[in-house]
C-alpha positions, 0 to 999 in steps of 0.5 A, a space after each residue: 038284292 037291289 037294282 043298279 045301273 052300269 055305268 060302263 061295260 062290265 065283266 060280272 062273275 057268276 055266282 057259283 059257277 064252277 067254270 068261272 063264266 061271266 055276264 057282260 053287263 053293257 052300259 045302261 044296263 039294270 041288273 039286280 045284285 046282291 050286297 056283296 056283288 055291287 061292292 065290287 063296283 063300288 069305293 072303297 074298291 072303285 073310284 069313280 064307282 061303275 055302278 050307280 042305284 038304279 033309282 038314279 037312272 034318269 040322269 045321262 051316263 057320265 063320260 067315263 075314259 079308259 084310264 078310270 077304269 083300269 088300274 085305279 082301285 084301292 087295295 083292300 089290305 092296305 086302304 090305298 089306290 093302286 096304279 095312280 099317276 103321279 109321285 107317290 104319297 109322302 115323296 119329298 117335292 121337286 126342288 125349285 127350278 128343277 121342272 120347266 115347262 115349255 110352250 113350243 109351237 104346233 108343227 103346222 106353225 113352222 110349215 109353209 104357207 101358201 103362196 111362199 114356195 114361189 118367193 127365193 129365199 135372198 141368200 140361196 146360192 145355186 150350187 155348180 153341177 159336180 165333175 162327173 166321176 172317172 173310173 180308174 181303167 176305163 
């Protein structure tokens, strides 16, 4: 058994558990694992791996996002990672001038500014009231 640090909140089986419970595992956390647990949180079954030596401990946790956690893992059958973004691997590429990318403005940019609201605009045209409407038998 070795000791490793976590870095981020993990689910750990407990081993041999006939009801399948588990042990959180909180970021920062030092647990001992055995060689085949720390696999499970290690590539080529995890990338970025969520567990590290726990000699490394001294260093900050990095930042680690939601979408690194779930859905990247590589399937072990085929060697390839599950759930990543973007087109699939040997997908014939975008033809030229198929994808633009365009720069728009923030809203805030289009919003009025203080102090304009008071400044008629040269071509507003004030509308007559409408007739009023007459019932038919009234």
């Amino acid at each position: 058994m070795s000791k490793y640090q976590a870095l981020a909140n993990l689910s750990q089986p407990r081993p041999g558990d006939p009801n399948k419970e588990t042990d959180l595992i909180e970021a920062g956390e030092t647990v001992e694992l055995t060689d085949e647990q720390a696999a499970k949180w290690l590539p080529p079954l995890r990338d970025p791996p969520l567990i590290r030596p726990a000699r490394e401990s001294g260093d900050p946790l990095p930042g680690m996002l939601p979408k690194s956690l779930f859905g990247v893992a590589i399937n072990p059958r085929t060697g390839k990672r599950i759930g990543r973004p973007g087109p699939p691997e040997g997908a014939r590429p975008d033809p030229a001038g198929s994808s633009q990318v365009q720069v728009m403005e923030p809203p805030e940019a289009s919003e009025p500014q203080p102090g304009d609201e008071s400044v008629p605009a040269d071509d507003a045209v004030d509308l007559p009231p409408r007739r009023a409407r007459t019932r038919a038998g009234a």
